[in-house]
FITIGU-362780 format. One record per residue: residue in one letter; x, y, z of N, C-alpha, C, O in turn. Coordinates in steps of 0.001 Angstrom, whole numbers, plus 500000, padded with zeros to 6 digits. Layout:
# residues N
aXYZXYZXYZXYZ;...
This chain:
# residues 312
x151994193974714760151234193187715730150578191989715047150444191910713826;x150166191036715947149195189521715137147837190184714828147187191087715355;x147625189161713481146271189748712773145247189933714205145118189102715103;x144619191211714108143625191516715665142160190444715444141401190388716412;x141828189695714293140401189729714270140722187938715091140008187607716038;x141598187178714679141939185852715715142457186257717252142678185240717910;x142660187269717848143243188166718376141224187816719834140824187137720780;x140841188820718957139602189147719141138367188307719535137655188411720534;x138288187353718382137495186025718354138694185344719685138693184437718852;x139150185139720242139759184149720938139664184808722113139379184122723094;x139844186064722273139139186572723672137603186246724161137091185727725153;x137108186878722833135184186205723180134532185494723292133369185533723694;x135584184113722719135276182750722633135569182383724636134923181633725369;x136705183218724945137308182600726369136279183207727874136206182629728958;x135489184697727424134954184960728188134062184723728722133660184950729863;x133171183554726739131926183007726572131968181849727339130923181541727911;x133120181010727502133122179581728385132520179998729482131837179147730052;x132579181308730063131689180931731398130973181801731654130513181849732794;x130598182870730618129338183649730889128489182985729936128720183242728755;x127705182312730157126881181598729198125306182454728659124880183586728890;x125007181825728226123906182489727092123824184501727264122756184979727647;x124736185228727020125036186516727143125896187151725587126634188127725454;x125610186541724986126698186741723863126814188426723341127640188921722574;x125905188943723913125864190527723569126539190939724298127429191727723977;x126308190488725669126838191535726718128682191147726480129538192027726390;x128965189649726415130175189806725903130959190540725007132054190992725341;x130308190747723495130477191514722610130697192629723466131817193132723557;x129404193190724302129613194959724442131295195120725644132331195785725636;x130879194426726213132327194480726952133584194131726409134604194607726906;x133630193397725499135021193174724590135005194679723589136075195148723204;x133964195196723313133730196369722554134644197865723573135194198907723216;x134385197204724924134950198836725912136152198094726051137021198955725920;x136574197274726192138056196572726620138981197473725370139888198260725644;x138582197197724194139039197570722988139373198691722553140318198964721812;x138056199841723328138438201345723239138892201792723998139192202985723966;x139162200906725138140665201180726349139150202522727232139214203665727685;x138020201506727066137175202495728355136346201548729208136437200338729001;x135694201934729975134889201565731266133799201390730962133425202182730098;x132662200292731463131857199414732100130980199202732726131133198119733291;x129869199770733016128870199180733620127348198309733677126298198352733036;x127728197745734488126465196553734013125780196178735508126086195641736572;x124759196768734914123258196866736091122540196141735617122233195992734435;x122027195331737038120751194470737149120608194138738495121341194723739292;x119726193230738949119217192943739699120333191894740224120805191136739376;x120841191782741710121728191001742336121711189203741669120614188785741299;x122640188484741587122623187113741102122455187082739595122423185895739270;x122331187884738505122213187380737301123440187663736916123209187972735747;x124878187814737086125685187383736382126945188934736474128010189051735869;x126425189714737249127633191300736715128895190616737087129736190262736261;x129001190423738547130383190001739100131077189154737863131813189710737048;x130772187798737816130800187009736758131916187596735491133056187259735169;x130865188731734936131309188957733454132603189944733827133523190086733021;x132591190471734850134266191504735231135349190378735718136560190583735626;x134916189430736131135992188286736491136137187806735389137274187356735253;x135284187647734219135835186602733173136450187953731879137140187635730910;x136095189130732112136964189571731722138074190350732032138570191141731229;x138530190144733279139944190171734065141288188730733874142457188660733494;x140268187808734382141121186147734154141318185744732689141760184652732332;x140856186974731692141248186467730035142494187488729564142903187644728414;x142850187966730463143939188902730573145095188928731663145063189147732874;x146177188609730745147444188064731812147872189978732517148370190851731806;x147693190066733226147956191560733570146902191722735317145923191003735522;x147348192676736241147139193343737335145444193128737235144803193518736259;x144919192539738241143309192218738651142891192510740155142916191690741073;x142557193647740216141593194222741668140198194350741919139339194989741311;x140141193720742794138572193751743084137744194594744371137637194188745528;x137199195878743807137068196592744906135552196507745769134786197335745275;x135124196001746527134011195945747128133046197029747575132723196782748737;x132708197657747320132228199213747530130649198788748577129696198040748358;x131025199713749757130413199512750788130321201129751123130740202141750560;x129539200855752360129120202704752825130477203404753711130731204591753916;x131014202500754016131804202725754724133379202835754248134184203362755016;x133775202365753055134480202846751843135005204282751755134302205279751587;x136489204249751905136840205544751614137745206038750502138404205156749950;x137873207055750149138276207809749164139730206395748991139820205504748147;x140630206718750124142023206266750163142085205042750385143194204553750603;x141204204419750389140787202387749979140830202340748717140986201250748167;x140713203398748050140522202808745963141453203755745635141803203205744590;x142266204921745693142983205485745175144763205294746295145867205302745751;x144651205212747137145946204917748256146193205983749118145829207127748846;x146710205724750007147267207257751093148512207025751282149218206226750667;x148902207976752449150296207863752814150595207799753970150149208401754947;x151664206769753830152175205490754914153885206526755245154587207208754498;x153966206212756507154912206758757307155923205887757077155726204714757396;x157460206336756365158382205512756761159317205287757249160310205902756862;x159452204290758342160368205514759648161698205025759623162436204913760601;x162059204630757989163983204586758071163835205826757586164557206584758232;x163250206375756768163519208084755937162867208653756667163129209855756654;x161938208318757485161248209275758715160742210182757710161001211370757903;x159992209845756550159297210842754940157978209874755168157887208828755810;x156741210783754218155632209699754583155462209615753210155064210529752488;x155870208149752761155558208040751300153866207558750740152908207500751511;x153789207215749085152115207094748659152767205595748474153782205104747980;x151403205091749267151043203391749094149933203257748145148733203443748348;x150578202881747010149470202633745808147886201723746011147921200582746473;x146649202325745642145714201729746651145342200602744948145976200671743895;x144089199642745274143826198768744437143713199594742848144067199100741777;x143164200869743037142973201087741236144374201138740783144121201515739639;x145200201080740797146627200779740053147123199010739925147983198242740357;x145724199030738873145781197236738126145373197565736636144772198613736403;x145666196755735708144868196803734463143376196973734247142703197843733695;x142986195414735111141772195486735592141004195776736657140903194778737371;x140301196891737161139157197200738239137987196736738389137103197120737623;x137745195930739269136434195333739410135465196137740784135551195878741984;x134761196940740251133991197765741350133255197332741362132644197380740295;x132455196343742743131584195584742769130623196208743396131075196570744483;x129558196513743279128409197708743840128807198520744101129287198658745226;x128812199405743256129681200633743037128514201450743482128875202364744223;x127473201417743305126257202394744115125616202165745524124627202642746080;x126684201135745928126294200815747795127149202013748468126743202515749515;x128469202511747782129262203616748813128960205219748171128837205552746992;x128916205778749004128858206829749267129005207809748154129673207386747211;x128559208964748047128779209933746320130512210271746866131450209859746184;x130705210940747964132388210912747728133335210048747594134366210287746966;x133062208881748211134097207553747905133885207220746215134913206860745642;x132544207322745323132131207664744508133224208242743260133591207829742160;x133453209231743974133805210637742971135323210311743126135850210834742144;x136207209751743820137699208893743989138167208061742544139327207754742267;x136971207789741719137075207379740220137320207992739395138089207719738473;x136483209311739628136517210153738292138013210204737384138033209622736299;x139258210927737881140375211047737669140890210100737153141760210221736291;x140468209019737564141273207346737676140985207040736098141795206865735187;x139150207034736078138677206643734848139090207530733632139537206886732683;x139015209146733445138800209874732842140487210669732200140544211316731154;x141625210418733064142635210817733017143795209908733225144979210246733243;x143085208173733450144244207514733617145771207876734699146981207717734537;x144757208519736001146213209209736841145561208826737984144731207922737887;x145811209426739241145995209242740694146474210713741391147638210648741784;x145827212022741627146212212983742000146920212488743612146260211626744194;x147957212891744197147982212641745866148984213796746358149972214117745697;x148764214171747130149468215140747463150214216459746378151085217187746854;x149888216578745357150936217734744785151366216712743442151760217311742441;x151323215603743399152282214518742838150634213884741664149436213898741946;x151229213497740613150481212422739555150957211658739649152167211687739874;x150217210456739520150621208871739392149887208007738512148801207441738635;x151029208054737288149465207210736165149881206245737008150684205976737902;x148365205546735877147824204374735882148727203672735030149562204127734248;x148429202480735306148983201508733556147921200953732843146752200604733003;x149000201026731791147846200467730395148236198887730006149380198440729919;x147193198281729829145137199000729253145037199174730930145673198519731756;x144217200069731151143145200166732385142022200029732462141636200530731406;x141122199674733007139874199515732225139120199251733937139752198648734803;x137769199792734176136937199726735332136317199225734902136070199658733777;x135334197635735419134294196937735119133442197195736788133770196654737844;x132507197999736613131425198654737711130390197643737369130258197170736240;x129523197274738603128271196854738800127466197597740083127869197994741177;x126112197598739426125514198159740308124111197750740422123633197797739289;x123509197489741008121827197193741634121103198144741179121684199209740973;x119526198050740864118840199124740463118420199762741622117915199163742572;x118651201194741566118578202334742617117063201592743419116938202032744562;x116414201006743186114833201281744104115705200020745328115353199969746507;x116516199365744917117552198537746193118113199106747561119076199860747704;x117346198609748462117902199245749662119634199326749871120418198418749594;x119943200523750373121390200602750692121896201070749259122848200369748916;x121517202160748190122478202452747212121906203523747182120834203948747611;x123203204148746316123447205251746557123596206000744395124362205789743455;x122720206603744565122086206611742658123729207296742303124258208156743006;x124346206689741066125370207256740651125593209059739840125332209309738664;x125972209775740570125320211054739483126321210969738131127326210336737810;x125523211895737584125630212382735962126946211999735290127103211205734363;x128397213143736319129587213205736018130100211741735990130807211328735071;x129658210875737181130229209336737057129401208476735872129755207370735465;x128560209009735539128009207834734212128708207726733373129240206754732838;x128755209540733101129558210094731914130672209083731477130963208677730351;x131253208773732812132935208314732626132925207177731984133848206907731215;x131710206179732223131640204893731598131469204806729999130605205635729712;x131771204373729224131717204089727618129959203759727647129052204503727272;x129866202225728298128723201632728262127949201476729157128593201674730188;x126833201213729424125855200709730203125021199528730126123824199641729864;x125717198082730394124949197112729892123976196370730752124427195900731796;x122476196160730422121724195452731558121928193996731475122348193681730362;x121771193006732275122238191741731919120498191340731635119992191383730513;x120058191115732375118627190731732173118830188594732562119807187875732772;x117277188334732471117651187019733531117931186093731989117605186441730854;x118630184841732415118953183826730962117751182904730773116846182898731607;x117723181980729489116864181663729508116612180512730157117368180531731128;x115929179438730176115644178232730728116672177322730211117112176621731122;x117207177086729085117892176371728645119006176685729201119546175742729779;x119849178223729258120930177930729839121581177850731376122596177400731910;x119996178784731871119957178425733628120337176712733614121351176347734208;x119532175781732958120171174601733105121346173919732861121537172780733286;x122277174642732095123648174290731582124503175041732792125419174469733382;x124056176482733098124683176919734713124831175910735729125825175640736403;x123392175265735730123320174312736892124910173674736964125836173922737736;x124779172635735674126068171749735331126958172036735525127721171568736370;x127146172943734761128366173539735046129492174317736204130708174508736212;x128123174694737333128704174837738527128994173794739386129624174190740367;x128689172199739378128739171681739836129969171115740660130111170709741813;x130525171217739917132096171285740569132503172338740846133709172266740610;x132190173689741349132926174538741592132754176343740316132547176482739110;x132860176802740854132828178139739898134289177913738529135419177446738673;x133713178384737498134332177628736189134975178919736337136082178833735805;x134809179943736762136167181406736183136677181440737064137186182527737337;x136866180256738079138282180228738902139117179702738164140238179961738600;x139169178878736951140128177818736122140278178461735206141010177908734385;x139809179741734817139895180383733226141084180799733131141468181565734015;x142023180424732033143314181035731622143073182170730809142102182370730080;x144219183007731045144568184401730396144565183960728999144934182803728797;x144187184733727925144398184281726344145039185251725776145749184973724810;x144928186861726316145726188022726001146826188168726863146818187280727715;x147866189028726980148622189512727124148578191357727190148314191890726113;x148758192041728072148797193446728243149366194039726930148587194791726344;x150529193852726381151035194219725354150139194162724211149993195147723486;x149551193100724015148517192615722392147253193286722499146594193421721468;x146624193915724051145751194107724259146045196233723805145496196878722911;x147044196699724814147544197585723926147650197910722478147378198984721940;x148004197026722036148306197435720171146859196835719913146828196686718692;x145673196424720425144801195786719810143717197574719865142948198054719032;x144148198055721162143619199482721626144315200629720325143885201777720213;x145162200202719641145725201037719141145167201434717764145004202533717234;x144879199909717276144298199139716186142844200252715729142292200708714728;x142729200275717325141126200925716804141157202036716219140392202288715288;x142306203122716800142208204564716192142546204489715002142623205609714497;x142866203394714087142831203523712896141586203408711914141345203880710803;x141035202748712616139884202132712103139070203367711063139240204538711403;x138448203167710171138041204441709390137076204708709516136298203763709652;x136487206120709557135064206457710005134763207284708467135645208138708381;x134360207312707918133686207803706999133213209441707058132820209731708188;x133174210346706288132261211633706971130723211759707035130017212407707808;x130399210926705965129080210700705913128701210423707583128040211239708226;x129197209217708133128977208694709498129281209244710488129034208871711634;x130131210655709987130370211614711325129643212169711533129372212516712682;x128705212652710039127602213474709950126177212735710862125453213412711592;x125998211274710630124688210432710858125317210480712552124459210783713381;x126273210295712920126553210141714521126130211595714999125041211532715571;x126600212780714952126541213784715335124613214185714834123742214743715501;x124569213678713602122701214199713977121585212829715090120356212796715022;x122023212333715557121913211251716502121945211935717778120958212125718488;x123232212325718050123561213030719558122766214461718970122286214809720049;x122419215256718238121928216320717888120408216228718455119794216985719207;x119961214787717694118765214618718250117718214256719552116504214235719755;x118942213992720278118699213754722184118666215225722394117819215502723244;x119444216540721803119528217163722242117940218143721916117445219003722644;x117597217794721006116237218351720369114687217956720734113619218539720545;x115092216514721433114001215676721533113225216428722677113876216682723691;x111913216809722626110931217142723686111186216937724914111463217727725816;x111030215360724891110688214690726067112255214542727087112346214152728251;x113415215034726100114620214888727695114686216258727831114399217069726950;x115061216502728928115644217559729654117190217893729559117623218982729935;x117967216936729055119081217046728739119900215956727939119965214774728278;x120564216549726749120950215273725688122262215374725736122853215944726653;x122947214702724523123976213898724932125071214702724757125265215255723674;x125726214820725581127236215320725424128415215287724333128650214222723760;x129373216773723956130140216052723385131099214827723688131572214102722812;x131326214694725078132233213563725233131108212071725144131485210929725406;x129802212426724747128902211387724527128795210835723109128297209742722842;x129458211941721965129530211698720636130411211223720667130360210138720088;x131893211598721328133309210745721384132921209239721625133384208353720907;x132072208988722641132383207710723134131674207034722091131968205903721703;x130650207799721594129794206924720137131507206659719117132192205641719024;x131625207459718764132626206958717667133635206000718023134100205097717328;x133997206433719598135106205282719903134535203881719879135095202953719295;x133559203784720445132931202673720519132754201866718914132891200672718649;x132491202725718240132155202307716320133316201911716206133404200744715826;x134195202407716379135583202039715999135754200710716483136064199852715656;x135571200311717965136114199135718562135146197829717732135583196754717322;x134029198234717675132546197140717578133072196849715612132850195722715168;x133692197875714686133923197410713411135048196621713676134998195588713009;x136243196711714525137323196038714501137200194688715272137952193739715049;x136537194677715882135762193390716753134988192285715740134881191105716073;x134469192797714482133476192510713393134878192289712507134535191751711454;x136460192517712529137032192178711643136993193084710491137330192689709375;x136573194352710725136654195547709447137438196657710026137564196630711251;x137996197640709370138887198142709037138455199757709095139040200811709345;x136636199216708595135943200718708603135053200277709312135012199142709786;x133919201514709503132992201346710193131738201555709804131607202564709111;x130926201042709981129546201155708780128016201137710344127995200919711556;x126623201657708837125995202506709975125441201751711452125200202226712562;x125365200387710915125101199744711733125457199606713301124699199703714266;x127161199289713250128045199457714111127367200934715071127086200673716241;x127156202192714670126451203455715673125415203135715835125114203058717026;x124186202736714717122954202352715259123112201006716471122807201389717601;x123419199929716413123410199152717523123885199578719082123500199185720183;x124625200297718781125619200957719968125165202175720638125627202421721752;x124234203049720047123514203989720430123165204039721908123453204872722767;x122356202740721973121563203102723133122251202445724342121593202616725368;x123669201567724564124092201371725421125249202294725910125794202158727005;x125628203413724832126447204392724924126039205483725312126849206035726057;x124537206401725011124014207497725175122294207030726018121369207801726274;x122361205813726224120912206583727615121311206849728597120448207383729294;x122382206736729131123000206596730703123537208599730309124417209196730929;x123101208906729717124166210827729064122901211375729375122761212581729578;x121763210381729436120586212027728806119495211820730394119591210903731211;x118762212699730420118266212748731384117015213171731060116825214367730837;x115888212158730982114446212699730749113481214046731375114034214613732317;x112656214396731129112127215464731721111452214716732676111208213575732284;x110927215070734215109946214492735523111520213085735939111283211908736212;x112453213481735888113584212757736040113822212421737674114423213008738574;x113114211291737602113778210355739314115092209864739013115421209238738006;x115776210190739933117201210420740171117770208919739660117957208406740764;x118125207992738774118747206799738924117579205723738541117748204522738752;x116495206193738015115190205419737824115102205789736364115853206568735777;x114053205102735845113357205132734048114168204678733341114357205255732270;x114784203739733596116417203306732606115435202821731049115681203209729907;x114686202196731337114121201222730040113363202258729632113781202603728527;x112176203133730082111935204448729575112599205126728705111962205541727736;x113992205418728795115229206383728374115563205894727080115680206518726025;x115767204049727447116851203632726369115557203355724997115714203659723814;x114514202807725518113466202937724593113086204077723921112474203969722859;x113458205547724553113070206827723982114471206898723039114517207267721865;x115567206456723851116722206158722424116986205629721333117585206017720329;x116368204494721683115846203605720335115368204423719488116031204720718495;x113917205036719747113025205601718336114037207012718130114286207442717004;x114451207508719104115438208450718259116900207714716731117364208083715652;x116984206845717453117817206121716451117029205622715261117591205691714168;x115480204998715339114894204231714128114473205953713318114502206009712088;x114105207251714150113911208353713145114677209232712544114276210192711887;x116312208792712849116438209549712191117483208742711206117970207645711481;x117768209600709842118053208742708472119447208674708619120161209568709073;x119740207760708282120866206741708003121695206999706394121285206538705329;x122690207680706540123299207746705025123254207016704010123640205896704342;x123066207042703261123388205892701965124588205375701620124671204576700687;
């Protein structure tokens, strides 16, 4: 395959043309693109979610769906049903929008917990159960979810099992003054990620996914990751810590964020930074309002990450 780290830099450079002053949240989403996982990025309506799933759909020549999630949203609007066909007089499966590379679930906490739960499979198994029958997905697949903070009229709090499924959880938070004013400009003619060209290819993006499982993890760092997730599980104040598929997604994630950085291995940094957008959305504080205390959580994640020691 082409060297991944020009590969890499040329995706982040293409996503950055029009998500402006966000350079993290780009990183973290080129970080889940990479470990071939899913996406979510909560905030408050207008600062930018839609945005960053369009600019990272249009930087990728490959299948782009955009699913609108409403109350009224059903199971067989995002996964497909079956259509009658009356030369075979057989009722065959009409593939619904999640059979694209890219998924764009746009308020994914406005529909319903069962239209909801129509992901799980999609995200977690790369398939499509329908009738008796599997239907993968294709690769890369990847769900970019947005969602409003639960105290928003009309949503619907995502439970546990659907967080799980996501890699990340990124907040956008508002930009600063300087680049709200370069937005201005720049919209002036028109929304700029309607003109954005593809820079990857499905294939490069594949072997770039592939790239990662090589990437080297050290044992020392299996040891510092696992007493990390050990320590959500110990900590007083949650009621419930992080999962093993919450340590997986830590390492996958290390893997993608060193190869993104142009290394080969992965060092402690790469888990400490990544911690808390990978494992607050896993744990669940004690006096726990359903979909509320996000900055509470990730802040109680933080000092779990600054206490405990870091290998040499």
């Amino acid at each position: 395959m082409d060297q991944p780290e020009p590969l890499i830099r040329q995706l982040r450079d293409n996503i950055g043309r029009v998500v402006l002053g966000q350079p993290e949240v780009v990183r973290l989403a080129v970080v889940a693109l990479l470990a071939g996982e899913h996406v979510l990025l909560e905030d408050v309506p207008g600062v930018g979610k839609t945005l960053v799933g369009k600019a990272v759909a249009r930087s990728l020549a490959g299948e782009f769906r955009r699913i609108q999630f409403t109350p009224d949203l059903l199971p067989g609007d995002i996964t497909g049903s079956s259509i009658f066909n009356a030369e075979t007089r057989q009722f065959v499966f009409s593939p619904g929008p999640i059979f694209a590379n890219v998924v764009l679930a746009d308020e994914i906490n406005r529909a319903t917990p069962r239209t909801q739960s129509a992901l799980l499979e999609a995200m977690s198994e790369r398939q499509v159960s329908f009738d008796g029958q599997t239907h993968p997905l294709p690769r890369p697949f990847m769900v970019i979810a947005t969602q409003n903070p639960v105290e928003f009229e009309g949503t619907y709090p995502l439970p546990e099992s659907q967080l799980d499924r996501f890699l990340l959880r990124i907040p956008m938070g508002y930009p600063s003054r300087e680049v709200e004013l370069e937005v201005l400009t720049s919209h002036r003619d028109g929304e700029p990620v309607d003109t954005l060209q593809p820079c990857l290819d499905c294939r490069q993006v594949a072997e770039l996914q592939d790239a990662v499982r090589r990437v080297v993890v050290d044992a020392s760092l299996n040891g510092y990751l696992l007493d990390l997730v050990l320590a959500t599980r110990k900590c007083e104040e949650l009621h419930v810590g992080a999962s093993t598929r919450g340590a997986l997604a830590l390492y996958r994630a290390a893997q993608a964020a060193a190869l993104a950085a142009g290394r080969n291995y992965v060092v402690p940094d790469d888990i400490k930074t990544l911690a808390v957008p990978v494992l607050a959305h896993r744990v669940i504080p004690k006096g726990y309002l359903h979909g509320g205390q996000r900055r509470a959580v990730e802040a109680l994640v933080e000092r779990i990450v600054e206490e405990v020691r870091v290998p040499a």
